[in-house]
Z-matrix of the N, CA and C atoms (Angstrom, degrees):
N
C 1 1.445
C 2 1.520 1 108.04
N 3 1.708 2 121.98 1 141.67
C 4 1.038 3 123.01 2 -160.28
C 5 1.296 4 100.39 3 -67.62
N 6 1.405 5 134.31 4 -175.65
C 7 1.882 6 140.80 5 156.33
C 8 1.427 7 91.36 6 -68.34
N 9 0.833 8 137.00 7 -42.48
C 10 1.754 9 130.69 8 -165.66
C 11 1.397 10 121.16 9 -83.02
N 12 1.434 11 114.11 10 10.55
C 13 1.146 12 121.61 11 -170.46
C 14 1.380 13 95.48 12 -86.59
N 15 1.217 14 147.25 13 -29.69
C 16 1.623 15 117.82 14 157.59
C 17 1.104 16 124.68 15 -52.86
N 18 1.738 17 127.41 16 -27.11
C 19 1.384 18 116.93 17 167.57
C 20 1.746 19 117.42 18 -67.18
N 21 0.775 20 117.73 19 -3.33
C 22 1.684 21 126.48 20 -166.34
C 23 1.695 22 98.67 21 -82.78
N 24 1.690 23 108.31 22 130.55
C 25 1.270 24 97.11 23 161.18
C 26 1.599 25 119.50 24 -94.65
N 27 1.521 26 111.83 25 -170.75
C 28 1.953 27 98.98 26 -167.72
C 29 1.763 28 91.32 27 -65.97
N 30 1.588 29 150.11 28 -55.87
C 31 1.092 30 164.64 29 -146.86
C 32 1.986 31 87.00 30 -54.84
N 33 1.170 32 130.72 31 -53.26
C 34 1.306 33 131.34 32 173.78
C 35 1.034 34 99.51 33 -94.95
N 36 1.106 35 141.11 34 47.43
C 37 2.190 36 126.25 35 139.10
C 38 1.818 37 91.12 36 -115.90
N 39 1.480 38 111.74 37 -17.17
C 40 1.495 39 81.00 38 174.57
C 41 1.583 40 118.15 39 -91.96
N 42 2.096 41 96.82 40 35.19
C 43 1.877 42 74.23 41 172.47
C 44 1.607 43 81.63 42 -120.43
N 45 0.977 44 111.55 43 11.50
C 46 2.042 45 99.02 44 159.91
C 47 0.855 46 142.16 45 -61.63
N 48 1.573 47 123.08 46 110.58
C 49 1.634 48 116.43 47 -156.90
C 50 1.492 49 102.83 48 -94.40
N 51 1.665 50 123.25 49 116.56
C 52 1.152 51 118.25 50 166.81
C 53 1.592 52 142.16 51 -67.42
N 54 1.311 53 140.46 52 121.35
C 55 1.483 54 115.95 53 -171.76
C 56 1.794 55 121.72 54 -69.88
N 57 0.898 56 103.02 55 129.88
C 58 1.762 57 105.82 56 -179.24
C 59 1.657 58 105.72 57 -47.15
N 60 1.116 59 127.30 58 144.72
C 61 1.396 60 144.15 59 148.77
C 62 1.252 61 105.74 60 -20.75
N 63 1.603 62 122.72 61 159.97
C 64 1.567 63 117.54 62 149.80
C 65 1.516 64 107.02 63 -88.62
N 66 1.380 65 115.19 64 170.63
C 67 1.290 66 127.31 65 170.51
C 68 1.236 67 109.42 66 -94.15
N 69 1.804 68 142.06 67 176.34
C 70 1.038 69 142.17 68 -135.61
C 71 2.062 70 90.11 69 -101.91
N 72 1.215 71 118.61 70 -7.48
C 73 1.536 72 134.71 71 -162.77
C 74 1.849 73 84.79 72 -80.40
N 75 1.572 74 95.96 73 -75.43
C 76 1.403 75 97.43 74 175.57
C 77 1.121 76 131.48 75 -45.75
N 78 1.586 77 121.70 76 -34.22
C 79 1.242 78 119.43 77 171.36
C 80 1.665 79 139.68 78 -72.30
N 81 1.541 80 85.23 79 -8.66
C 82 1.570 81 102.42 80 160.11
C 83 1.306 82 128.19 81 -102.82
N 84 1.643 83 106.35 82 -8.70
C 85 1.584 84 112.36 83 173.17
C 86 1.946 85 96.65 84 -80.19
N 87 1.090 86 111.15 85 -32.08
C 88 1.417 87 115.27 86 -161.40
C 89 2.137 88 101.02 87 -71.82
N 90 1.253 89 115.00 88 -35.95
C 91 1.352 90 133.32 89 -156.24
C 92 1.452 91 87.44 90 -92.36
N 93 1.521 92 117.01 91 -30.95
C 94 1.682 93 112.01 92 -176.12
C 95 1.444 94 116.54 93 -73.83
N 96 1.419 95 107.68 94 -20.40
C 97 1.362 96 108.63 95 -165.09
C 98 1.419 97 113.74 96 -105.77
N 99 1.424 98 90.91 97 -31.87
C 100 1.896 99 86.59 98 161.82
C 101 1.070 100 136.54 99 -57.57
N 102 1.685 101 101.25 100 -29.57
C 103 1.889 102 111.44 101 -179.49
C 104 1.402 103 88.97 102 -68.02
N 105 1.163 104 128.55 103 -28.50
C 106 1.464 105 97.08 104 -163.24
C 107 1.673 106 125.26 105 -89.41
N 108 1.526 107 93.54 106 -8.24
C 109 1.669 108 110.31 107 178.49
C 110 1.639 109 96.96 108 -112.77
N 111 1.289 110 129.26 109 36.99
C 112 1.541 111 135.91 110 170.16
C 113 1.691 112 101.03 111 -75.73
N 114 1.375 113 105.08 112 -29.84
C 115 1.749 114 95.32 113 -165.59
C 116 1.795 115 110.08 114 -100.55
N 117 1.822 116 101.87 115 24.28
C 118 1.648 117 112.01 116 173.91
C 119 1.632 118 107.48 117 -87.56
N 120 1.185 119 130.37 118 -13.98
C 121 1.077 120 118.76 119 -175.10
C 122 1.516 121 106.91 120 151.15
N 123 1.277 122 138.08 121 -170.08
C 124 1.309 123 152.65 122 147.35
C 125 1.430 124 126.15 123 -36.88
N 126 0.921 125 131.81 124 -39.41
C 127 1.472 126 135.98 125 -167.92
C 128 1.240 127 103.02 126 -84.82
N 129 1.389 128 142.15 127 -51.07
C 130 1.512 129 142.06 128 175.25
C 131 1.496 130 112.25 129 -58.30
N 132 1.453 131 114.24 130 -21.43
C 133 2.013 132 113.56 131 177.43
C 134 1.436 133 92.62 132 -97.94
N 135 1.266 134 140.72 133 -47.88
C 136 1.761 135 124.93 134 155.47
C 137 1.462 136 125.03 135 -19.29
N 138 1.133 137 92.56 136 -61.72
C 139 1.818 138 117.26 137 -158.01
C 140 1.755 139 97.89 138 -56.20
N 141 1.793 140 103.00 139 -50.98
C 142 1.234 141 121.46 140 -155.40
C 143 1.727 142 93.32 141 -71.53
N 144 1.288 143 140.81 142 -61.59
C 145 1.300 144 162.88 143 120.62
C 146 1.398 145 107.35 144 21.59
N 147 1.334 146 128.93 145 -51.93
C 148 1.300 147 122.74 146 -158.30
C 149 1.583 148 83.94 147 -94.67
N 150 1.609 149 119.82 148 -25.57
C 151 1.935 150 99.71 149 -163.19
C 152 1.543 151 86.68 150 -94.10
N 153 1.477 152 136.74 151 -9.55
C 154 1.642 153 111.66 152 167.76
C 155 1.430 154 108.77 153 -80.57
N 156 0.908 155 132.24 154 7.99
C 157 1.348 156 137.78 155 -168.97
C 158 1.192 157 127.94 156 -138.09
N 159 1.496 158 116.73 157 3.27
C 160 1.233 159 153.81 158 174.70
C 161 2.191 160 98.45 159 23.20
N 162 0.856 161 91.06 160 78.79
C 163 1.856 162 105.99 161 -173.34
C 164 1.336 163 117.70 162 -133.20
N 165 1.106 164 127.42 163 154.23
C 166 1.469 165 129.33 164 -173.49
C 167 1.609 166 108.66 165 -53.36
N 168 0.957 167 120.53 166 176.72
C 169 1.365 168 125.40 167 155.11
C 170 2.030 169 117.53 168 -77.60
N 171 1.110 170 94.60 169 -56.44
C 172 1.314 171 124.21 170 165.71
C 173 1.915 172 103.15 171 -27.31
N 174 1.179 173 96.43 172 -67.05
C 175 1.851 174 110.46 173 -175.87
C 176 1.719 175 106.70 174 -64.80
N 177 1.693 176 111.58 175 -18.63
C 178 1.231 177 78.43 176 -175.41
C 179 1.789 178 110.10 177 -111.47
N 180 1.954 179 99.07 178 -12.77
C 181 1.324 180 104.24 179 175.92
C 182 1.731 181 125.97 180 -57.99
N 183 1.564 182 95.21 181 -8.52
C 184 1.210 183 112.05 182 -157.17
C 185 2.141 184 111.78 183 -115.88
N 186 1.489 185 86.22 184 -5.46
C 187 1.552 186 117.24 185 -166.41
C 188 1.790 187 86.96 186 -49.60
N 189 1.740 188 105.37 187 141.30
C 190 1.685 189 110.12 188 153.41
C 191 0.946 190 87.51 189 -125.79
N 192 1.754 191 76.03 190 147.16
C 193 1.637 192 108.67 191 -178.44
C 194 1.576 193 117.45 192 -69.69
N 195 1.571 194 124.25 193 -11.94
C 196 1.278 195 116.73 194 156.57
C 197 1.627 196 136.93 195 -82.34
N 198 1.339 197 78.18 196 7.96
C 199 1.702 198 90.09 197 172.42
C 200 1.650 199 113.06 198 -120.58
N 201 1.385 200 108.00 199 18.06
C 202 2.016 201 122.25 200 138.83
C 203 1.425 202 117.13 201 -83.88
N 204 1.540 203 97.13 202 106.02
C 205 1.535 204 82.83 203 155.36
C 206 1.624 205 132.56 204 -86.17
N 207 1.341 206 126.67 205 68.24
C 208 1.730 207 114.51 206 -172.29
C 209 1.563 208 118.57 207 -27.89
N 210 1.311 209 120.51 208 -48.06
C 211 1.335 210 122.95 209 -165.02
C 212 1.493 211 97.25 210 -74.15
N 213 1.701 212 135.89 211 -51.04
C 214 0.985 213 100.35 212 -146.22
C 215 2.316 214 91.34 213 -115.21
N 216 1.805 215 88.37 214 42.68
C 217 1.122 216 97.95 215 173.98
C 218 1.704 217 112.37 216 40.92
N 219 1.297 218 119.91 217 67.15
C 220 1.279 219 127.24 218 -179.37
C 221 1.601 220 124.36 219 -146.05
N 222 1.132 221 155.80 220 135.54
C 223 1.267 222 138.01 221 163.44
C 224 1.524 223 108.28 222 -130.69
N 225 1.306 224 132.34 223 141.78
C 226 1.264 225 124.90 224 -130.57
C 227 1.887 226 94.28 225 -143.19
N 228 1.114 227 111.58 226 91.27
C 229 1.731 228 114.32 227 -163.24
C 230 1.614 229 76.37 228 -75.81
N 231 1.697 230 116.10 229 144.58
C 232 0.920 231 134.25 230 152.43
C 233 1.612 232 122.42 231 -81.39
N 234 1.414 233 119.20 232 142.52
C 235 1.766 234 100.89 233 169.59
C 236 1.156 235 132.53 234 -109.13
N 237 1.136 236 130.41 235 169.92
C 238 1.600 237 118.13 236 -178.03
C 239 2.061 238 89.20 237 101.87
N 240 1.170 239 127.58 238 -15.56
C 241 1.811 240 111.45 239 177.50
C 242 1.248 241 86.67 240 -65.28
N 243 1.135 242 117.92 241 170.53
C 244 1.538 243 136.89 242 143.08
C 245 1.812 244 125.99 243 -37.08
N 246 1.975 245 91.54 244 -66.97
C 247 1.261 246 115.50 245 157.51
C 248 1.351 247 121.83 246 -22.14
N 249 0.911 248 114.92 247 -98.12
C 250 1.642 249 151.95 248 170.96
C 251 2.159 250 102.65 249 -13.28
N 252 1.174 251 92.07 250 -52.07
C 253 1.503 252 105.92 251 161.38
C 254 1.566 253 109.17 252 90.04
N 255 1.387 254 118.85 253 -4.75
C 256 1.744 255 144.67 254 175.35
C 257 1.235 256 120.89 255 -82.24
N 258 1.307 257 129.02 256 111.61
C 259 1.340 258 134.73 257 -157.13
C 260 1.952 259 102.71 258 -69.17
N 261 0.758 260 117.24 259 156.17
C 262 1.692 261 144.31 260 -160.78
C 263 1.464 262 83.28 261 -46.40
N 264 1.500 263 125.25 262 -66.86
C 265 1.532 264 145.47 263 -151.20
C 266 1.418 265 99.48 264 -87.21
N 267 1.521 266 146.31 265 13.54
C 268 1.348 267 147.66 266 151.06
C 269 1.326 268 99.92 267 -76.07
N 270 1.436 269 88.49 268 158.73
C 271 2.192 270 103.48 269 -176.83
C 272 1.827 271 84.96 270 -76.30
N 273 1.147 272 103.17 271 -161.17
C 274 1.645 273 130.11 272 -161.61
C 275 1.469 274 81.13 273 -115.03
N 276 1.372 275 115.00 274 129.94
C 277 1.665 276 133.20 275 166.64
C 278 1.576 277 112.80 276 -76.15
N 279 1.253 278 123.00 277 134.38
C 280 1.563 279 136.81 278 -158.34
C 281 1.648 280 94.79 279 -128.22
N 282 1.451 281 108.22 280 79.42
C 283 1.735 282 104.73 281 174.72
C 284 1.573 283 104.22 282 -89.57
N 285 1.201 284 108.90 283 131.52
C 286 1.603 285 117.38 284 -171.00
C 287 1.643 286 100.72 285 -71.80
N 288 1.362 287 127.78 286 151.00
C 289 1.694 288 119.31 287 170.20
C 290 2.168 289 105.25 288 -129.24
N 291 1.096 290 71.05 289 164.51
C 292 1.624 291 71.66 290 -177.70
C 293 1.810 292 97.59 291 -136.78
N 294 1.418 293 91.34 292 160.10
C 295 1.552 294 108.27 293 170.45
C 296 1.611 295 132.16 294 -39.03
């Protein structure tokens, strides 16, 4: 959504054309190609990270590392950051991680 979309009234959001989803084809062309540009730097193990984990950007640029659990495969977005994007009075988010 643009930055200006608070200036927008509802009469102009219905001329916003949304982009469709990928399908599960794309989502393996997309996951194939990142592994292979994983060893350019930081941004391609982010990128890849935020779509297995389907999470803001925000939640993860902002991620502490004491709120990963490795061992018991867990990372636990708190709410109420800014980041995180979950109002104060939401439980604590439990994103599952894998190997």
């Amino acid at each position: 959504m643009p930055s200006r979309a608070k200036e927008l009234t509802p009469t102009q959001f219905r001329g916003l054309k949304h982009f469709d989803g990928i399908d599960l084809h794309g989502a393996k062309c997309i996951a194939t190609a990142m592994v292979k540009i994983r060893r350019d730097g930081m941004g391609p193990n982010v990128l890849a990270f935020q779509a297995m984990t389907a999470t803001r950007s925000g939640a993860i640029r902002f991620a502490k590392w004491d709120k990963i659990d490795l061992a018991a495969k867990v990372w636990t977005i708190q709410p109420g950051r800014k980041a995180s994007m979950f109002p104060a009075s939401d439980s604590a988010k439990r994103i599952p991680l894998t190997d």
